[in-house]
VORO-589892 format. One record per residue (C-alpha): x negated, y negated, z negated; residue in three letters; residue number from 1. Coordinates in nm, 2 decimals. Last residue first. Layout:
<recs>
<rec><east>X</east><north>Y</north><up>Z</up><residuo>ala</residuo><num>NUM</num></rec>
...
</recs>
This chain:
<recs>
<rec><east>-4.61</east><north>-17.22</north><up>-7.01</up><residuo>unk</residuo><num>235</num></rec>
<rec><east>-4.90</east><north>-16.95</north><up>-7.26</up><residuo>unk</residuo><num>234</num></rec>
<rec><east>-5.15</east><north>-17.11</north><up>-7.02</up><residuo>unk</residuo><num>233</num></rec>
<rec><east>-5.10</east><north>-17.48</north><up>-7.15</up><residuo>unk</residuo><num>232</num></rec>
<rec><east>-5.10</east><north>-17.37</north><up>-7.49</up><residuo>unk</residuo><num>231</num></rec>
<rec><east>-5.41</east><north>-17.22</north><up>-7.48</up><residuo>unk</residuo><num>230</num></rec>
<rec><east>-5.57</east><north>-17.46</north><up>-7.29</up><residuo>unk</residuo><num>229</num></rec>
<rec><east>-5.46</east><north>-17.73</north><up>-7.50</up><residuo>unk</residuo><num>228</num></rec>
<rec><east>-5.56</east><north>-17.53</north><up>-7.81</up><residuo>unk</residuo><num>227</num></rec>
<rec><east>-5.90</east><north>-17.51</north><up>-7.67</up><residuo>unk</residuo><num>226</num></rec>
<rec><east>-5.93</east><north>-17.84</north><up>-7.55</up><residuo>unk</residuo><num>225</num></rec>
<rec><east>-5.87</east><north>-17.96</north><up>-7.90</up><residuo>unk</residuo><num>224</num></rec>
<rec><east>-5.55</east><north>-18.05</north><up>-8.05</up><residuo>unk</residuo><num>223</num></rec>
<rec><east>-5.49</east><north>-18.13</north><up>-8.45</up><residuo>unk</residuo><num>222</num></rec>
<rec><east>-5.26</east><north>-17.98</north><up>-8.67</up><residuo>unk</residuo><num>221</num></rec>
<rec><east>-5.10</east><north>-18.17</north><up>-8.75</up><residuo>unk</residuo><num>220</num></rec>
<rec><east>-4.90</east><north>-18.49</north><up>-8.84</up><residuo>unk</residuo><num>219</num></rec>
<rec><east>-4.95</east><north>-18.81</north><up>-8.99</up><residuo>unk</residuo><num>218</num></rec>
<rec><east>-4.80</east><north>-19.17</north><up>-8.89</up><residuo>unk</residuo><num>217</num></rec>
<rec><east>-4.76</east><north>-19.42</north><up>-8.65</up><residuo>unk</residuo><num>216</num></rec>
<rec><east>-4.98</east><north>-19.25</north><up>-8.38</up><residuo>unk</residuo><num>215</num></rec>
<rec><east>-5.29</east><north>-19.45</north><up>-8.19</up><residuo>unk</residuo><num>214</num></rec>
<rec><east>-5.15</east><north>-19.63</north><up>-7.93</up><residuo>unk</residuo><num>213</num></rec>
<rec><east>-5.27</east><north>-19.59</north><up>-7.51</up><residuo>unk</residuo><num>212</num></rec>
<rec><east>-5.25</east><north>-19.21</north><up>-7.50</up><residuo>unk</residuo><num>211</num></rec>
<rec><east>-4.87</east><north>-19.22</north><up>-7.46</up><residuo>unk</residuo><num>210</num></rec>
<rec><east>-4.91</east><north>-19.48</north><up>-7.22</up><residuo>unk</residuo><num>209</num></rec>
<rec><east>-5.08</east><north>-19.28</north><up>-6.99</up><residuo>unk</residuo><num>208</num></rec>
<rec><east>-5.40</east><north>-19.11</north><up>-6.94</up><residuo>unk</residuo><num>207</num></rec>
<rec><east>-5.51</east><north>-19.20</north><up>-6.58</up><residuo>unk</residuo><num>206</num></rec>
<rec><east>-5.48</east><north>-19.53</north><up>-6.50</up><residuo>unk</residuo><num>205</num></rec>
<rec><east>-5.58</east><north>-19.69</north><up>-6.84</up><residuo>unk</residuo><num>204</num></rec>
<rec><east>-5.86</east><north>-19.44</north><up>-6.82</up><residuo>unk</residuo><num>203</num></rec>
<rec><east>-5.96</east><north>-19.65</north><up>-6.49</up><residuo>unk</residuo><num>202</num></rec>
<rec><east>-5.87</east><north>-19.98</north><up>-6.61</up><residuo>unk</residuo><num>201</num></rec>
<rec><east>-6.07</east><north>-19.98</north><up>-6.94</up><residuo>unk</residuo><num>200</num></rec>
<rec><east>-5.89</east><north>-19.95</north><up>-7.26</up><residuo>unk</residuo><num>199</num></rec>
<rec><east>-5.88</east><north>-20.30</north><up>-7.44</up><residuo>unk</residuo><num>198</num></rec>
<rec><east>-6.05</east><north>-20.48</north><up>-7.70</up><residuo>unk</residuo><num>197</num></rec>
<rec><east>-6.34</east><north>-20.24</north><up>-7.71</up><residuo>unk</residuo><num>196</num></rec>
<rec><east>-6.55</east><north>-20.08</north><up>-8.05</up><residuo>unk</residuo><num>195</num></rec>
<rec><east>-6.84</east><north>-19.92</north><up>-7.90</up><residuo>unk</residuo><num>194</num></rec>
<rec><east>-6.98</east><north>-19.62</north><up>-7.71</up><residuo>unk</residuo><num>193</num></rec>
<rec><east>-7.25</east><north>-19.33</north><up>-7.66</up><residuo>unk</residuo><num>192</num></rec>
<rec><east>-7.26</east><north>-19.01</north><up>-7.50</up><residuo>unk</residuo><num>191</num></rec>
<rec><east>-7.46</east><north>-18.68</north><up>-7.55</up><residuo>unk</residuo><num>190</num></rec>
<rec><east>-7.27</east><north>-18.40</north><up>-7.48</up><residuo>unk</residuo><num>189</num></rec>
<rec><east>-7.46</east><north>-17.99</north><up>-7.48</up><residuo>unk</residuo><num>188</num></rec>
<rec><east>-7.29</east><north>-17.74</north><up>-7.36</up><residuo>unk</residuo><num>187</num></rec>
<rec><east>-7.33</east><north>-17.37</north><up>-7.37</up><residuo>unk</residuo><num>186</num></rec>
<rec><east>-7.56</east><north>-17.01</north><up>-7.33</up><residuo>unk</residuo><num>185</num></rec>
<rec><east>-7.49</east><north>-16.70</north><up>-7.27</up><residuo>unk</residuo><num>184</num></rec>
<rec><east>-7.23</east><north>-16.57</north><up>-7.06</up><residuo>unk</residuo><num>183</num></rec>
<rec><east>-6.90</east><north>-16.45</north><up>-7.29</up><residuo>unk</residuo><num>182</num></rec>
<rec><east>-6.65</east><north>-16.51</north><up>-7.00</up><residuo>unk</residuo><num>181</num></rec>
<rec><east>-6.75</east><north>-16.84</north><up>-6.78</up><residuo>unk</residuo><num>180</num></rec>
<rec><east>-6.40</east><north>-16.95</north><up>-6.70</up><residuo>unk</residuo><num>179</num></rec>
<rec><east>-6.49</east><north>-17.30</north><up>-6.68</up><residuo>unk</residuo><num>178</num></rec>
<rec><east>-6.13</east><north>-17.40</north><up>-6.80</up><residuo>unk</residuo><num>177</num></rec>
<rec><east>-6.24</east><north>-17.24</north><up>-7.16</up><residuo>unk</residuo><num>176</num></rec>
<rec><east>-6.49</east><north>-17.49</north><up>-7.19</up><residuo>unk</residuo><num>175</num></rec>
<rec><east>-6.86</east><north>-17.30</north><up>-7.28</up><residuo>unk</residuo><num>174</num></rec>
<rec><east>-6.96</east><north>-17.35</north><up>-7.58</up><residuo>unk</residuo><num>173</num></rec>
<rec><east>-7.02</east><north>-17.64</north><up>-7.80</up><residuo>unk</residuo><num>172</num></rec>
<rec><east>-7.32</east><north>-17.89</north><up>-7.93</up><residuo>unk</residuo><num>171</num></rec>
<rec><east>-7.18</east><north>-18.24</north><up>-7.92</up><residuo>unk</residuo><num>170</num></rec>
<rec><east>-7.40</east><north>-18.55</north><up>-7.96</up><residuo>unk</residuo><num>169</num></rec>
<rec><east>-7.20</east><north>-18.90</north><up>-8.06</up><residuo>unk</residuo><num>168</num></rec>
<rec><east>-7.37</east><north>-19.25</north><up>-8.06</up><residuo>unk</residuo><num>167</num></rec>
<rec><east>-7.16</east><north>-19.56</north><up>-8.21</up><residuo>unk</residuo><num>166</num></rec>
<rec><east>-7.09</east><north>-19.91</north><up>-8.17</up><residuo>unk</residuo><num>165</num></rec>
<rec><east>-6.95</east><north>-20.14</north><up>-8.39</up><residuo>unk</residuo><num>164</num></rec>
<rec><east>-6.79</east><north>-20.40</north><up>-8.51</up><residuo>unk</residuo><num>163</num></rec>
<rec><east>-6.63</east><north>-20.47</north><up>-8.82</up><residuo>unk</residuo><num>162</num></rec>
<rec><east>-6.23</east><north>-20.44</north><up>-8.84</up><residuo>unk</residuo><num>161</num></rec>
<rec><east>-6.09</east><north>-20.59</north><up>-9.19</up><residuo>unk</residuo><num>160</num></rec>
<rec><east>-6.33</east><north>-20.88</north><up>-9.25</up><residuo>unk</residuo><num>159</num></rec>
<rec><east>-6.51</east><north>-20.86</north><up>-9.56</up><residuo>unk</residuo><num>158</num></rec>
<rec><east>-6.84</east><north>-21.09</north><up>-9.46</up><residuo>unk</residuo><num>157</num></rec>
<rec><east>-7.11</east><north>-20.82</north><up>-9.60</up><residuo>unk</residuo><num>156</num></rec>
<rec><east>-7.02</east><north>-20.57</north><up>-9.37</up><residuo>unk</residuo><num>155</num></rec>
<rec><east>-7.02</east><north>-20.79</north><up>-9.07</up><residuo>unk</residuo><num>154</num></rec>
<rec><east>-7.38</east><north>-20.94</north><up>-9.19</up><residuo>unk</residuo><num>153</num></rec>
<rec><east>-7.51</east><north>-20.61</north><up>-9.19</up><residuo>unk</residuo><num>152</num></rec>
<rec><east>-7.42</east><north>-20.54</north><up>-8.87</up><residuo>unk</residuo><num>151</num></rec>
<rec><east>-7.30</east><north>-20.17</north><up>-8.73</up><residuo>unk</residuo><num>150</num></rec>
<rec><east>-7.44</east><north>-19.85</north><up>-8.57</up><residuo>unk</residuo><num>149</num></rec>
<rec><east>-7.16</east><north>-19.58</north><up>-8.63</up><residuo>unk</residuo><num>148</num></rec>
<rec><east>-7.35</east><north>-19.24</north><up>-8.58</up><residuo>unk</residuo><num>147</num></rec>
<rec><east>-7.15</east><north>-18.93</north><up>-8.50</up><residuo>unk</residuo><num>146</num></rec>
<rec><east>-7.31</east><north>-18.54</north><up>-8.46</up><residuo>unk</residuo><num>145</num></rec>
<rec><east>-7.02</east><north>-18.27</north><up>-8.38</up><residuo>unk</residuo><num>144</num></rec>
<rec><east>-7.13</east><north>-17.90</north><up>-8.40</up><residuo>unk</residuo><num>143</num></rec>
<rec><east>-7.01</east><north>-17.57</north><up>-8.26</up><residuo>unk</residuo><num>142</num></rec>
<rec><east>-6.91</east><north>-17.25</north><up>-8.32</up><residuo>unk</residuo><num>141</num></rec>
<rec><east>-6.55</east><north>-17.11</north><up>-8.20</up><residuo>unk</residuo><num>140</num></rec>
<rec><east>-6.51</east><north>-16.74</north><up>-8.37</up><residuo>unk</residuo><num>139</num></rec>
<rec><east>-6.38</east><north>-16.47</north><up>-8.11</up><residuo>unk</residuo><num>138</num></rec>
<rec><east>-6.60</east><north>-16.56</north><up>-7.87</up><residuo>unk</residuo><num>137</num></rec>
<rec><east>-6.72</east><north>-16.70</north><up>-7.53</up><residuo>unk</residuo><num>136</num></rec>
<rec><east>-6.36</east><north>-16.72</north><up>-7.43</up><residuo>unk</residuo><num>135</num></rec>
<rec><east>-6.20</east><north>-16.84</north><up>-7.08</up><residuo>unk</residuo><num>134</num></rec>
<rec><east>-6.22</east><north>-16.51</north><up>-6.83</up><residuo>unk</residuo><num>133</num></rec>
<rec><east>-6.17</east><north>-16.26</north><up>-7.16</up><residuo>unk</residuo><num>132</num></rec>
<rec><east>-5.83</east><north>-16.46</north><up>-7.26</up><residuo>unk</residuo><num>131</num></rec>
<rec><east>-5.66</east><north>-16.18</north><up>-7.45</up><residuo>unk</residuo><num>130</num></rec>
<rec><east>-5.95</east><north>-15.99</north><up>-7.59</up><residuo>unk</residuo><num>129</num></rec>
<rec><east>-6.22</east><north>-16.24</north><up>-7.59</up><residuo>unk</residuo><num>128</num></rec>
<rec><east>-5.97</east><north>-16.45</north><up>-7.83</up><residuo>unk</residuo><num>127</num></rec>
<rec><east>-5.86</east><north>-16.80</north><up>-7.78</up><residuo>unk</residuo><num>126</num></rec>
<rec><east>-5.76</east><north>-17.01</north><up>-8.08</up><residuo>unk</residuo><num>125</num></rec>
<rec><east>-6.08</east><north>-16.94</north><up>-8.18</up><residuo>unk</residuo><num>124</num></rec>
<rec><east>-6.16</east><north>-16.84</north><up>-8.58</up><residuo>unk</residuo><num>123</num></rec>
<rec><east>-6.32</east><north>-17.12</north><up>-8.73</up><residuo>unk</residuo><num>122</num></rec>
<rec><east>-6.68</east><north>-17.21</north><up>-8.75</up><residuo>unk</residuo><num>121</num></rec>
<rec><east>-6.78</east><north>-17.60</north><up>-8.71</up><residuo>unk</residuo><num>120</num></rec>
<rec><east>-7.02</east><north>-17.80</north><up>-8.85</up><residuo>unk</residuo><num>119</num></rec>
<rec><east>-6.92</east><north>-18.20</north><up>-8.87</up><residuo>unk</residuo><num>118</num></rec>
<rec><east>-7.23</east><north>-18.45</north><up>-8.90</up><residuo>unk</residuo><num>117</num></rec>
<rec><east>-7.11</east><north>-18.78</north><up>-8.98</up><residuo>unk</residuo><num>116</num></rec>
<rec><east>-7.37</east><north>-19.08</north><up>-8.98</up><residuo>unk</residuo><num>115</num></rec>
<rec><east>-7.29</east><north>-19.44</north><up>-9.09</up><residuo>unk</residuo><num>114</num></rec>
<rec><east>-7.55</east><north>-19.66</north><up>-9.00</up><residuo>unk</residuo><num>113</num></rec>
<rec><east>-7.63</east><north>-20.03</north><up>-9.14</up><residuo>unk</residuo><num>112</num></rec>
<rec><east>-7.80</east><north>-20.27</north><up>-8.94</up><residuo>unk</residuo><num>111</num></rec>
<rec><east>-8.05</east><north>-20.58</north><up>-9.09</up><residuo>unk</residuo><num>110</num></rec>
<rec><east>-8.31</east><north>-20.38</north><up>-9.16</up><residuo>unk</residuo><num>109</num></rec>
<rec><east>-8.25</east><north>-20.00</north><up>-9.13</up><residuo>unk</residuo><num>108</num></rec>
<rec><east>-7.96</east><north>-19.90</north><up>-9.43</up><residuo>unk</residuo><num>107</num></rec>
<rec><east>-7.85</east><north>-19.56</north><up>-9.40</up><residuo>unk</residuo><num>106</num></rec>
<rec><east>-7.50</east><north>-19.43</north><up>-9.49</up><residuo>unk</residuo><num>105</num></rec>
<rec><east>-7.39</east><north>-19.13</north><up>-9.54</up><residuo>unk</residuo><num>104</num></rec>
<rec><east>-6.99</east><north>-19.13</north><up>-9.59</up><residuo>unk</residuo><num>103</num></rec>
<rec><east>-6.90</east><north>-19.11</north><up>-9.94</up><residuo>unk</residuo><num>102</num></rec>
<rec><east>-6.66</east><north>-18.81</north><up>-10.00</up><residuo>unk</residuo><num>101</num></rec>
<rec><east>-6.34</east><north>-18.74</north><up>-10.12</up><residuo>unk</residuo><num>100</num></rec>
<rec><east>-6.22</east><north>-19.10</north><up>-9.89</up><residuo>unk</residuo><num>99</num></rec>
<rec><east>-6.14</east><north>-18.98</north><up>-9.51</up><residuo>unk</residuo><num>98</num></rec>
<rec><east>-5.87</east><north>-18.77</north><up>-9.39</up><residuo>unk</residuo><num>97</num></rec>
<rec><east>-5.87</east><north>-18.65</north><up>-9.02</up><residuo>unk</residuo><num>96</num></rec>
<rec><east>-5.63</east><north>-18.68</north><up>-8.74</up><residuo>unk</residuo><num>95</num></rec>
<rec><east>-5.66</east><north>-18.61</north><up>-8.40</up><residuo>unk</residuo><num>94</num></rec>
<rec><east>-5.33</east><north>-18.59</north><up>-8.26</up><residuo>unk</residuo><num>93</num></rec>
<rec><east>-5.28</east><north>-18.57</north><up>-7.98</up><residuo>unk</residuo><num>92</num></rec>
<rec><east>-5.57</east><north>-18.43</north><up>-7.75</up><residuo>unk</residuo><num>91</num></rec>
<rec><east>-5.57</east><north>-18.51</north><up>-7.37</up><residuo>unk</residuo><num>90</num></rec>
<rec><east>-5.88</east><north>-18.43</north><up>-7.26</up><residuo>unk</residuo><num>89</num></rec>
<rec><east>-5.95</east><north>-18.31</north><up>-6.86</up><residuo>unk</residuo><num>88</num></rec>
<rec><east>-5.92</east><north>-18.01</north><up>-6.75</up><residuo>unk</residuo><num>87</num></rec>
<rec><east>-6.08</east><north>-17.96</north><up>-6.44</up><residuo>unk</residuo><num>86</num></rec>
<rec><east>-5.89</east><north>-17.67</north><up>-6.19</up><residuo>unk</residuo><num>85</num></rec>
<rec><east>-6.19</east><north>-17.43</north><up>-6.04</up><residuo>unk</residuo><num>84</num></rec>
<rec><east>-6.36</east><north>-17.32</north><up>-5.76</up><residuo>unk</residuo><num>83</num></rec>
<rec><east>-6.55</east><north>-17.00</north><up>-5.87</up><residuo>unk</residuo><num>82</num></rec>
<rec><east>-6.95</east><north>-16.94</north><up>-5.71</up><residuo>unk</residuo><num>81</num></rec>
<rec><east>-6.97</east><north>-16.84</north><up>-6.11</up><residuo>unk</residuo><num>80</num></rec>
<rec><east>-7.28</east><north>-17.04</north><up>-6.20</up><residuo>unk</residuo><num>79</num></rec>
<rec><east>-7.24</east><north>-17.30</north><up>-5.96</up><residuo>unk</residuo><num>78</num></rec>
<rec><east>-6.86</east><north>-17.37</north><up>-6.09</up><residuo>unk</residuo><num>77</num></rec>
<rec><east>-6.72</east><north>-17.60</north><up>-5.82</up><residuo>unk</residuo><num>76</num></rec>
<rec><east>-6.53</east><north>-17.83</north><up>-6.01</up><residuo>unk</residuo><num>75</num></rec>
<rec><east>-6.12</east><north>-17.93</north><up>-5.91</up><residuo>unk</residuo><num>74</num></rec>
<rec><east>-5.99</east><north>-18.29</north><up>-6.05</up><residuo>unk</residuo><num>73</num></rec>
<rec><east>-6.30</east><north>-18.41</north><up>-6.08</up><residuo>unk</residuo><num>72</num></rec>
<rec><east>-6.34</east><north>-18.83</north><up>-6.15</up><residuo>unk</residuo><num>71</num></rec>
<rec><east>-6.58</east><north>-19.02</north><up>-6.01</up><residuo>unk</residuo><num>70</num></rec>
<rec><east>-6.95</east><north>-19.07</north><up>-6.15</up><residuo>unk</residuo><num>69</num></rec>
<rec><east>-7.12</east><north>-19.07</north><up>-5.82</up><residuo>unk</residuo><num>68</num></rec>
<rec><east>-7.42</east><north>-18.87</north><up>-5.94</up><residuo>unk</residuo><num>67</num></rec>
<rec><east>-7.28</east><north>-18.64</north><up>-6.24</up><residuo>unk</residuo><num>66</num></rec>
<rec><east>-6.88</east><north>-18.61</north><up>-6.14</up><residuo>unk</residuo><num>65</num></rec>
<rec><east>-6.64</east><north>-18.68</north><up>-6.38</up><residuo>unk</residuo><num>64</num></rec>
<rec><east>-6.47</east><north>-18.49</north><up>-6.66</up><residuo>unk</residuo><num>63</num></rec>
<rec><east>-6.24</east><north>-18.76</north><up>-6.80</up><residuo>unk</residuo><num>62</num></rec>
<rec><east>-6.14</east><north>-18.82</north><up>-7.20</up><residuo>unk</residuo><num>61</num></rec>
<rec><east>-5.81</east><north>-18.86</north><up>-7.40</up><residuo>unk</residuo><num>60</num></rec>
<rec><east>-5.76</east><north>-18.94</north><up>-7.77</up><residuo>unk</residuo><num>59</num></rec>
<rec><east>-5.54</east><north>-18.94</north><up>-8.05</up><residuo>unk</residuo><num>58</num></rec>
<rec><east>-5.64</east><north>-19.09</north><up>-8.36</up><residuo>unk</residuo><num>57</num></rec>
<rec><east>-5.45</east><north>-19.12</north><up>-8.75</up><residuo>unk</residuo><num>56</num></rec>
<rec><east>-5.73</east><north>-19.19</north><up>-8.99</up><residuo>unk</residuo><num>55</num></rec>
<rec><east>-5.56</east><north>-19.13</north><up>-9.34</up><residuo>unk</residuo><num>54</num></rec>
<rec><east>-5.73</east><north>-19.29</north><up>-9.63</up><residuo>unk</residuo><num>53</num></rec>
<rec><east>-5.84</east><north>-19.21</north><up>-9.97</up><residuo>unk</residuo><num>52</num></rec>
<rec><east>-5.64</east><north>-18.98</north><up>-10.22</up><residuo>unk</residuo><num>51</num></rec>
<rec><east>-5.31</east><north>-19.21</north><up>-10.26</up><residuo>unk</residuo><num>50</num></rec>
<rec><east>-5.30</east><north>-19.32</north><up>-9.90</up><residuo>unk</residuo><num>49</num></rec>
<rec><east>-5.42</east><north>-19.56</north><up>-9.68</up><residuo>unk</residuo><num>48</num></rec>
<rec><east>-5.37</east><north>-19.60</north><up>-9.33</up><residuo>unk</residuo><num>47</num></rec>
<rec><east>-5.61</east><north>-19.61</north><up>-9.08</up><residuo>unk</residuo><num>46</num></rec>
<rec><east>-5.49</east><north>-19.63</north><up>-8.71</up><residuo>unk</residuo><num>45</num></rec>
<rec><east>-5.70</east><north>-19.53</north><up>-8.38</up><residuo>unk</residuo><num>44</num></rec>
<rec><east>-5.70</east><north>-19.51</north><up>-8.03</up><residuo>unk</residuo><num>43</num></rec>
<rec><east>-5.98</east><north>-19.27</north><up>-7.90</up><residuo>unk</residuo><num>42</num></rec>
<rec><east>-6.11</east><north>-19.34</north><up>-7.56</up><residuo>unk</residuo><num>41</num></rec>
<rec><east>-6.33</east><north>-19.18</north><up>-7.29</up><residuo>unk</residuo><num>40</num></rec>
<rec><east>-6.58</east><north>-19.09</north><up>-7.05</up><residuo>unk</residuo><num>39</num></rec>
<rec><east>-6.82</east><north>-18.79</north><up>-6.96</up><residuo>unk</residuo><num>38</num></rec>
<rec><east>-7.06</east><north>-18.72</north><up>-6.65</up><residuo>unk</residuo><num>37</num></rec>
<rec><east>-7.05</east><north>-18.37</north><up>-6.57</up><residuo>unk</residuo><num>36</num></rec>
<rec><east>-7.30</east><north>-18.11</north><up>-6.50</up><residuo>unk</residuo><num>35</num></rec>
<rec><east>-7.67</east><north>-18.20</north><up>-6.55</up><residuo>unk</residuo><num>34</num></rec>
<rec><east>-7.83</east><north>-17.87</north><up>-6.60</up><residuo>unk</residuo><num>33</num></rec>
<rec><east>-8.07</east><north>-17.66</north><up>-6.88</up><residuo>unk</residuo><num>32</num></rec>
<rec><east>-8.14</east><north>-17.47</north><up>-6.72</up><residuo>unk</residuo><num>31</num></rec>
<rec><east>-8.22</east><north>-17.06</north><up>-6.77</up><residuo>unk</residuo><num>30</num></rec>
<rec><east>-8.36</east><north>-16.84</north><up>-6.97</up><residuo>unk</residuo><num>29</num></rec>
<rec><east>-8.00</east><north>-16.83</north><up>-7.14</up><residuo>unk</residuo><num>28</num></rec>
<rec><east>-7.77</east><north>-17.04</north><up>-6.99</up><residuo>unk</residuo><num>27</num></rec>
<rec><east>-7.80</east><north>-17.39</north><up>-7.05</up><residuo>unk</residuo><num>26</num></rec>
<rec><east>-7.53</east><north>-17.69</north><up>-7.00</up><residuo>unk</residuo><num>25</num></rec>
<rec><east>-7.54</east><north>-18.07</north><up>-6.96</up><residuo>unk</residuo><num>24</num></rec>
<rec><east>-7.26</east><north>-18.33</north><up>-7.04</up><residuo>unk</residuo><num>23</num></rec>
<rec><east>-7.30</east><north>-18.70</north><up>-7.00</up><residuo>unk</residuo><num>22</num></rec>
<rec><east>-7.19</east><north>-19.03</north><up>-7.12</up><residuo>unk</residuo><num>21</num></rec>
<rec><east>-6.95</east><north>-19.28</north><up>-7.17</up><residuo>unk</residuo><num>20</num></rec>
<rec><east>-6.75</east><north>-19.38</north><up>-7.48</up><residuo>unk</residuo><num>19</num></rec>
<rec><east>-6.47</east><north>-19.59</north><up>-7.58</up><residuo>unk</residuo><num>18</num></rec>
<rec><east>-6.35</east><north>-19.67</north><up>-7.92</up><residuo>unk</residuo><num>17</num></rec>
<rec><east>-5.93</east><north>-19.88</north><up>-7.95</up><residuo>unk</residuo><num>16</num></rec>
<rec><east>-5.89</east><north>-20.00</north><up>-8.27</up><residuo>unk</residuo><num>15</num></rec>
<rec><east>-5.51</east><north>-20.02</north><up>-8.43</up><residuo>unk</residuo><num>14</num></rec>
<rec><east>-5.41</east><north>-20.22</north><up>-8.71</up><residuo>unk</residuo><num>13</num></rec>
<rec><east>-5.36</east><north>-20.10</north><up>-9.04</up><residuo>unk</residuo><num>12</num></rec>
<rec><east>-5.55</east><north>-20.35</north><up>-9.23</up><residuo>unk</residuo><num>11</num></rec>
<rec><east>-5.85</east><north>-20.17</north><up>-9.25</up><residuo>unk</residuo><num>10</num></rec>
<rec><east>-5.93</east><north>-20.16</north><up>-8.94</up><residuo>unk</residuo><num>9</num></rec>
<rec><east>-6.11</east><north>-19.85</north><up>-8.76</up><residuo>unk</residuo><num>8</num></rec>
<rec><east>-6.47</east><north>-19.67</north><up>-8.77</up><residuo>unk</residuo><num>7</num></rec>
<rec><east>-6.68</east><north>-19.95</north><up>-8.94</up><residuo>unk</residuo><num>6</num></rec>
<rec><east>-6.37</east><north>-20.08</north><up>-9.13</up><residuo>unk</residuo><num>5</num></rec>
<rec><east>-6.32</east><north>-19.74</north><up>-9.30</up><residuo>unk</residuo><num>4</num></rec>
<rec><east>-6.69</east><north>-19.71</north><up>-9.34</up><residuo>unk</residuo><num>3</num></rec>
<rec><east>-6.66</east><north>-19.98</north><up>-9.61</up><residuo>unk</residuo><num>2</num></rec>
<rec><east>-6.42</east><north>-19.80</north><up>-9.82</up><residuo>unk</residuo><num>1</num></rec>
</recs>
């Protein structure tokens, strides 16, 4: 599977992506605003298996602050007038399996471009009821837009881990740490990123070693920074 070597490796080694990028919100009439900058890595492992392959990930990611581009640990919530704790992203694992379907692919001259566009709807891990500070609903809605920009050439050669970069859009609501209730509107990520030898010094820093290898083998289900904050508050 061709994508396979686009994303990861092949041959069961690990890949490290990074990203950088920005996060803006809208309320409704109102916005939109620049509110975070956005960075991070996911360390990944591809395994095959008898129905396609496994892609075993976790990642971790850094709110940071829009002009200087430092890390928040505490945000001043302008809609709110609340000071608040930042969570930052520390999901482990996210896994997905990869080989029922063909990944889209579009060719454009001498690049190739792998597009995934994931539609979520699933009942929240966080309901309005119990959490009504840190849940804009009952069902979390959102949607996940990938595009893996790679050679041609790199394809065509048939070596296990072709380079890449790749663009990545998120449509979501409101982060349950931002303790915006059910207020209209949401977020809107647009980043973009590459394949990297190593993970930058700064995440390197901050994440842990933990978050430095992508896992050895399967498990579930996967963390998002609503189950984080879900299980986090429930301590």
């Amino acid at each position: 599977m061709d994508f396979i070597r686009v994303r990861a490796s092949a041959d069961g080694a690990e890949t490290i992506s990074y990203w950088t990028g920005d996060v803006y919100a809208w309320q409704d009439d109102d916005g939109p605003h620049h509110l975070f900058g956005f960075e991070g890595i996911n360390v990944a492992r591809a395994v095959e298996s008898d129905d396609g392959w496994q892609l075993l990930t976790r990642e971790a990611a850094l709110y940071l602050d829009p002009r200087t581009r430092e890390v928040l640990d505490t945000w001043d919530n302008p809609f709110t007038g609340r000071t608040v704790e930042v969570h930052h992203v520390f999901n482990d694992p996210v896994n997905q399996r990869l080989g029922a379907y063909p990944v889209p692919m579009t060719r454009l001259g001498d690049q190739v471009v792998y597009n995934i566009d994931v539609r979520l709807a699933y009942p929240s891990p966080l309901k309005v009821a119990d959490y009504p500070d840190n849940s804009a609903s009952d069902t979390y809605r959102a949607l996940e837009l990938f595009q893996f920009f790679a050679a041609a050439r790199d394809l065509e050669s048939g070596v296990a881990d072709v380079p890449c970069v790749f663009s990545w859009c998120r449509v979501s609501p409101w982060l349950p740490w931002m303790a915006m209730g059910q207020r209209g509107g949401g977020l809107v990520y647009h980043c973009r990123g590459s394949k990297v030898p190593e993970v930058p010094l700064r995440l390197r820093e901050r994440v842990g070693e933990r978050f430095l290898h992508a896992p050895e083998e399967w498990s579930g289900p996967n963390m998002t920074s609503w189950t984080a904050f879900a299980d986090k508050v429930k301590r």
